[in-house]
Backbone bond lengths (Angstrom), bond angles and torsions (degrees), N, CA, C in turn:
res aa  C-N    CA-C-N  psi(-1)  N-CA   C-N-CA  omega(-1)  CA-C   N-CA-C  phi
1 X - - - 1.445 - - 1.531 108.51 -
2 X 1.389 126.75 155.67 1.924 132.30 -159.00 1.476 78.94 -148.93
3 X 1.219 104.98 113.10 1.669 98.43 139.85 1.482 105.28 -124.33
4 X 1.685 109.60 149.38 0.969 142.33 159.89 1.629 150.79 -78.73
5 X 0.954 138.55 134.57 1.643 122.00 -177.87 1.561 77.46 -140.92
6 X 1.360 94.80 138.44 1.903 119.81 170.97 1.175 108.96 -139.68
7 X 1.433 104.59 113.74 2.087 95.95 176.20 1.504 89.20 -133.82
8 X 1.423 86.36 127.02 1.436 124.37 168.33 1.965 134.82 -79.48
9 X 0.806 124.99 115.73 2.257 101.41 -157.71 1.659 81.68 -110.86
10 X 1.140 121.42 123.57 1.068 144.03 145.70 1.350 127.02 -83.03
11 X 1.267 114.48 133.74 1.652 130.23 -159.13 2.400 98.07 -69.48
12 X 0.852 118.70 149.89 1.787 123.76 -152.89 2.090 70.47 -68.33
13 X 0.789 115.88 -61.46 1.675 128.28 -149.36 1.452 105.84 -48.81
14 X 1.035 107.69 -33.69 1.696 121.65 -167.75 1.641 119.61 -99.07
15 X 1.430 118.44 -8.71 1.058 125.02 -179.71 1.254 135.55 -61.44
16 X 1.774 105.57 -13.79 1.609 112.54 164.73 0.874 131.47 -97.03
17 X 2.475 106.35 -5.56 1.562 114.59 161.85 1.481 101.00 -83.77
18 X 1.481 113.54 3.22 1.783 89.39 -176.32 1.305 117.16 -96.31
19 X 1.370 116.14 -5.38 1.327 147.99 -161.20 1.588 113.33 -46.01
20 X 1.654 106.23 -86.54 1.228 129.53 151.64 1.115 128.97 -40.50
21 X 1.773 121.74 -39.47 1.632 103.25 155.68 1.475 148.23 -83.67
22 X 1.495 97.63 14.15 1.075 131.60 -160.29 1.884 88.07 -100.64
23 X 1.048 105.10 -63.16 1.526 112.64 -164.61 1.605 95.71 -74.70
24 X 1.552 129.76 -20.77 1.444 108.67 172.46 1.555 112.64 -85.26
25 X 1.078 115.71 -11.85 1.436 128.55 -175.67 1.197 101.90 -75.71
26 X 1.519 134.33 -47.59 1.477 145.98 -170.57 1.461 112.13 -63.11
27 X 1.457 116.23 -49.11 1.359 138.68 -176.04 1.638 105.23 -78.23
28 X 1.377 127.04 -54.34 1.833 131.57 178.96 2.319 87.93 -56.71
29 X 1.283 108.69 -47.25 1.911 97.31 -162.13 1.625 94.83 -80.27
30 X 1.521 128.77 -24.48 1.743 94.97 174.14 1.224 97.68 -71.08
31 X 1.510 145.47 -19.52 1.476 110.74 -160.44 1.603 114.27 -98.95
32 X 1.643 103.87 14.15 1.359 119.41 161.36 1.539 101.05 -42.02
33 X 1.606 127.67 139.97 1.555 128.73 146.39 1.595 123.42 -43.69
34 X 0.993 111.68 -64.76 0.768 123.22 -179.54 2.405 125.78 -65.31
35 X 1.287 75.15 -6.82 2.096 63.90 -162.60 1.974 102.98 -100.56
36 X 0.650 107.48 125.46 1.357 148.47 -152.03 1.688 100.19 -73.54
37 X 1.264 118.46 -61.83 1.625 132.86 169.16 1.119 108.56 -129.75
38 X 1.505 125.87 165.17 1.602 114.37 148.53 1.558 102.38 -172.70
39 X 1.433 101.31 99.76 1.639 91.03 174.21 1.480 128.77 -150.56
40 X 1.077 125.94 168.02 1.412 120.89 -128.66 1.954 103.73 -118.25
41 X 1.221 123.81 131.82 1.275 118.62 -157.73 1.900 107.43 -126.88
42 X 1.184 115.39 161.20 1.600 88.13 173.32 1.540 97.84 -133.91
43 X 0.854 155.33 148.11 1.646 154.52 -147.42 1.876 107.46 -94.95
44 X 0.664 100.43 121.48 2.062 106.29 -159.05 1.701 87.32 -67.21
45 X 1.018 145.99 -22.89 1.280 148.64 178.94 1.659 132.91 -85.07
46 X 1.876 91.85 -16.85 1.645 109.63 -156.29 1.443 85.36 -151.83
47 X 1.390 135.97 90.26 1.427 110.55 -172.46 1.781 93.34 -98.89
48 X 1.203 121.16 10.39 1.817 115.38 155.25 1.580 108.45 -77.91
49 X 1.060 122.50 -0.02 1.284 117.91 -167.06 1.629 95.72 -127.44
50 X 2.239 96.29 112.56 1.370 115.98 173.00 0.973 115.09 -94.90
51 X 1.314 135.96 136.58 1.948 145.63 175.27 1.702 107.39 -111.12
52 X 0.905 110.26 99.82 1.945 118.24 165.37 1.313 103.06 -84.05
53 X 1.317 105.10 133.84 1.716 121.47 170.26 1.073 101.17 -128.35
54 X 1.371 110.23 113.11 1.433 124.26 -173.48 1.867 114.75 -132.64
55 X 1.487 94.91 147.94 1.703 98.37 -172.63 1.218 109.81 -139.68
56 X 1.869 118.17 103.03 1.248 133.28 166.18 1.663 97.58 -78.20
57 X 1.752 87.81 -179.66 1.797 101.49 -175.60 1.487 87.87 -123.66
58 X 1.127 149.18 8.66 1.506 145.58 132.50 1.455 105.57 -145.92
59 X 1.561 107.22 -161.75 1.601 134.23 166.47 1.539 118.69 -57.30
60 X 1.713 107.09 -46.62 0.997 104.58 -162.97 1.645 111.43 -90.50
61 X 1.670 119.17 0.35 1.229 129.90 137.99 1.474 130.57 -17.72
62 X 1.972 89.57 -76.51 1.020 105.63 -173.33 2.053 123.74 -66.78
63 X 1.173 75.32 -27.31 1.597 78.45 169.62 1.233 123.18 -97.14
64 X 1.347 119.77 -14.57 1.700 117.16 147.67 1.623 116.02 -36.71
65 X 1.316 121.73 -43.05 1.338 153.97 -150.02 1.746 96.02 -86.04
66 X 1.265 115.44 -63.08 1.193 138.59 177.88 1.925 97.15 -50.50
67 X 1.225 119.22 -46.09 1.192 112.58 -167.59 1.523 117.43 -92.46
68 X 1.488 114.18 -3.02 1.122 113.70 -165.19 1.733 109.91 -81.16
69 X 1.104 92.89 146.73 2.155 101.58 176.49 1.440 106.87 -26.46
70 X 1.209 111.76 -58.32 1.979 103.42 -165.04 1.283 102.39 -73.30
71 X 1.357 116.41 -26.52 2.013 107.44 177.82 1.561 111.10 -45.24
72 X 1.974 85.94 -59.49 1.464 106.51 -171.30 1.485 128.01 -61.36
73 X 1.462 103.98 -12.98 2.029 109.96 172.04 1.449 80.81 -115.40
74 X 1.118 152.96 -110.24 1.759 147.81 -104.21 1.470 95.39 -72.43
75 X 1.631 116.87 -26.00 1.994 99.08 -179.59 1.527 112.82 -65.78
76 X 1.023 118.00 -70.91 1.209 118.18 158.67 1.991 134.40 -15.32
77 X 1.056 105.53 -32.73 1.428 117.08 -157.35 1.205 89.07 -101.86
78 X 1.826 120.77 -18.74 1.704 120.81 -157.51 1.922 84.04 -94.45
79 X 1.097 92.08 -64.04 1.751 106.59 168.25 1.102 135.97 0.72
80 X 1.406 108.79 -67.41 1.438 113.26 156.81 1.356 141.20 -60.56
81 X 1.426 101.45 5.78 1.611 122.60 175.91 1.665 107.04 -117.10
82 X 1.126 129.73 20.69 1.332 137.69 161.87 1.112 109.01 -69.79
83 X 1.564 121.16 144.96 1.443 130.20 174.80 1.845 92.17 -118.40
84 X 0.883 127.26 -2.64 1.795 135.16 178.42 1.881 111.84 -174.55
85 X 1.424 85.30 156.91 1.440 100.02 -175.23 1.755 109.08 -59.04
86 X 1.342 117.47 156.26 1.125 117.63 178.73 1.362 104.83 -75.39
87 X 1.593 112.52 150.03 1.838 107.25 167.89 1.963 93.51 -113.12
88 X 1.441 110.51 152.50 1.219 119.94 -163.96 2.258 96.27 -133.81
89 X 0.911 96.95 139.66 1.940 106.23 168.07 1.419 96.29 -134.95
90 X 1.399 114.16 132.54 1.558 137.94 165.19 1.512 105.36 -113.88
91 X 1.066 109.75 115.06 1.348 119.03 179.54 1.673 123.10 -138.56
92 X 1.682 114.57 113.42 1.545 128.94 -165.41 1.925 78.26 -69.09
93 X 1.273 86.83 162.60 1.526 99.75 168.00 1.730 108.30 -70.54
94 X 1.232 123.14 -178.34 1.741 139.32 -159.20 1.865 93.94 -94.89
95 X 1.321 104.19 -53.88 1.945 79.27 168.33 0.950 122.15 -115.52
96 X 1.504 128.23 32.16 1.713 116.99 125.77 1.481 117.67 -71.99
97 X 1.181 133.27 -22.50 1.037 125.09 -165.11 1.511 113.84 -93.66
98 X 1.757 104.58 -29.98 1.788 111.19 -179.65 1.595 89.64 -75.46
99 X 1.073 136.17 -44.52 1.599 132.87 -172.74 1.530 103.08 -58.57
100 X 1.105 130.74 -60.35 1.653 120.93 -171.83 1.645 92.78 -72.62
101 X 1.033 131.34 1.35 1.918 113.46 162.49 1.334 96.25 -99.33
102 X 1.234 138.60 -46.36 1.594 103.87 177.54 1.170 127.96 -75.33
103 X 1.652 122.67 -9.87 1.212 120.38 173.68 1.429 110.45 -79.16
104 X 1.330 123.13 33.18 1.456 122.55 178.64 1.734 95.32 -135.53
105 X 0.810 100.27 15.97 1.990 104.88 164.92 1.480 108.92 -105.06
């Protein structure tokens, strides 16, 4: 299991062109097969600043995801309305991750 957090900072000006691609992007990745959760948050403090919490069932999920048509036109299009780089956390769940450290003893 991968979960994800992606927050995105969008510039104050652009937030009602980011709107709509935001919400077609949300709606085209649940109907991915494969994706598990995926949903989209805006920070009650920073409302330019978007948080995705998202839940593949591996890596190669997530990069199914990464490759799909709406990634490949709406990321881009969101992009150019960044005021900073996105920060991203990938995180296996707590016992997959304590299990592959003891299986290395």
């Amino acid at each position: 299991m991968l979960k994800v957090i992606a927050e995105d900072f969008i510039k104050p000006e652009a937030i009602e062109t980011v709107l709509p691609l935001y919400r077609e992007f949300v709606e085209a990745t649940k109907k991915e097969p494969r994706c598990i959760a995926y949903d989209l948050y805006i920070d009650g403090k920073d409302i330019g600043q978007f948080i995705f919490i998202e839940e593949w069932p591996d890596r190669a999920a997530l990069d199914e995801h990464c490759a799909s048509e709406h990634f490949k036109r709406l990321v881009p299009m969101i992009d150019q309305h960044k005021r900073k780089d996105a920060a991203y956390i990938l995180m296996g769940g707590f016992g997959e991750v304590y299990n592959k450290l003891l299986s290395k003893r």
